[in-house]
N, C-alpha and C positions, 0 to 999 in steps of 0.2 A: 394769259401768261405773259410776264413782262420778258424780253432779253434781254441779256447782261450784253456790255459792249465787247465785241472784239477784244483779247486780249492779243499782247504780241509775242513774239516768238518764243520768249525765255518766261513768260508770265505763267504762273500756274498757280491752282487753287487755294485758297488761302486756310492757317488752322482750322477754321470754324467752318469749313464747307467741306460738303461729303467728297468721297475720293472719286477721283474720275472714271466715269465710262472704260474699258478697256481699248475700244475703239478710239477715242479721245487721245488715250496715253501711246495708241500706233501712229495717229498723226502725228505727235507731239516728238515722236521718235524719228518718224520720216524728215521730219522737218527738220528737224536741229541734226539727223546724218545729211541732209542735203546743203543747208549749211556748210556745215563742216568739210562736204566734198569741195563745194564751191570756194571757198577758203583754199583747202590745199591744193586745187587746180589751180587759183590763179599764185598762190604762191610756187608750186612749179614753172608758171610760167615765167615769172617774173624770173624765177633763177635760169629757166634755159635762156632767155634774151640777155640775162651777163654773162652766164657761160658763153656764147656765142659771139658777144659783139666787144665783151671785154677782157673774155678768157681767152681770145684767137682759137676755139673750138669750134670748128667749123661742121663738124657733122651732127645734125639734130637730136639722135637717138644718143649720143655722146654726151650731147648736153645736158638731155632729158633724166640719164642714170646719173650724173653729177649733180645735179639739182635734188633728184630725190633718194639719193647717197645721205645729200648734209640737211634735206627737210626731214629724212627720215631718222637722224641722228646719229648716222653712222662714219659720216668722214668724208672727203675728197678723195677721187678717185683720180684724176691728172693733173700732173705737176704745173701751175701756173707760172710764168713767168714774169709778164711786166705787173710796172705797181697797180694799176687803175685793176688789173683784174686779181691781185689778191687782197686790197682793199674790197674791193667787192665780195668777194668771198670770206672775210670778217666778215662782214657787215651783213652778209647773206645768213651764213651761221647763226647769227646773234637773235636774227628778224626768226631765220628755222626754230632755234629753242621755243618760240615763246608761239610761235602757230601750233607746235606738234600738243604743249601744253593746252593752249586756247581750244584746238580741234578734238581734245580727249574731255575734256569740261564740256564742250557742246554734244559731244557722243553722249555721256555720262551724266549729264545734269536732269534727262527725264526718268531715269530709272532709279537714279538716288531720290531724286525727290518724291519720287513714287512710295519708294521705301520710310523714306522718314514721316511721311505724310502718314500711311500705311498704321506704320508703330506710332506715330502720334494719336490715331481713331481710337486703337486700341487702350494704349494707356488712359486716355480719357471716360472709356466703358469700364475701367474697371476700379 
């Protein structure tokens, strides 16, 4: 039995190859929600250390629901004051849009392609 090489995280089975193991498609899941976690952890992070050092927000948990207020898509929650920290919070926004997008494609990408894979076996059988 020969083995196919490693594939990496977002690679999956190609038309012409049978649909995955069930197990296969739980890794496949684990891994791209761990991803995905790891992604919006450090993008939390990133916003609570400018809430903090550039928002004059000084309490962590303060920081913490600011950060993931505008990662989550929902707004700012205290009123910023100087430029560097609502420059920052553009610019944090802009960066939150496109991870909340980024981290719903890495949730969503093995169970869609599951699907499309799935109806592509099918139509082929018939």
């Amino acid at each position: 039995m020969t083995r196919r090489p490693r594939r990496s995280l977002l690679e999956f089975e190609t038309m012409r190859e049978p649909l995955a193991p069930p197990r296969v498609f739980r890794r496949r899941m684990i891994r791209s929600g761990s991803v995905a976690a790891l992604v919006i952890g450090g993008s939390l992070l990133i916003g609570m250390a400018g809430y903090h050092w550039l928002g004059g927000i000084h309490d962590w948990v303060d920081c913490l629901y600011n950060a993931s207020m505008i990662l989550g898509g929902m707004g700012p929650v205290n009123p910023l004051t100087s430029a560097a920290a609502k420059v920052f919070a553009s610019f944090y926004a802009l960066y939150s849009g496109v991870v909340l997008l980024a981290s719903v494609g890495l949730l969503l990408s093995p169970a869609l392609h599951r699907m499309a894979h799935r109806f592509h076996i099918e139509m082929s059988k018939s």
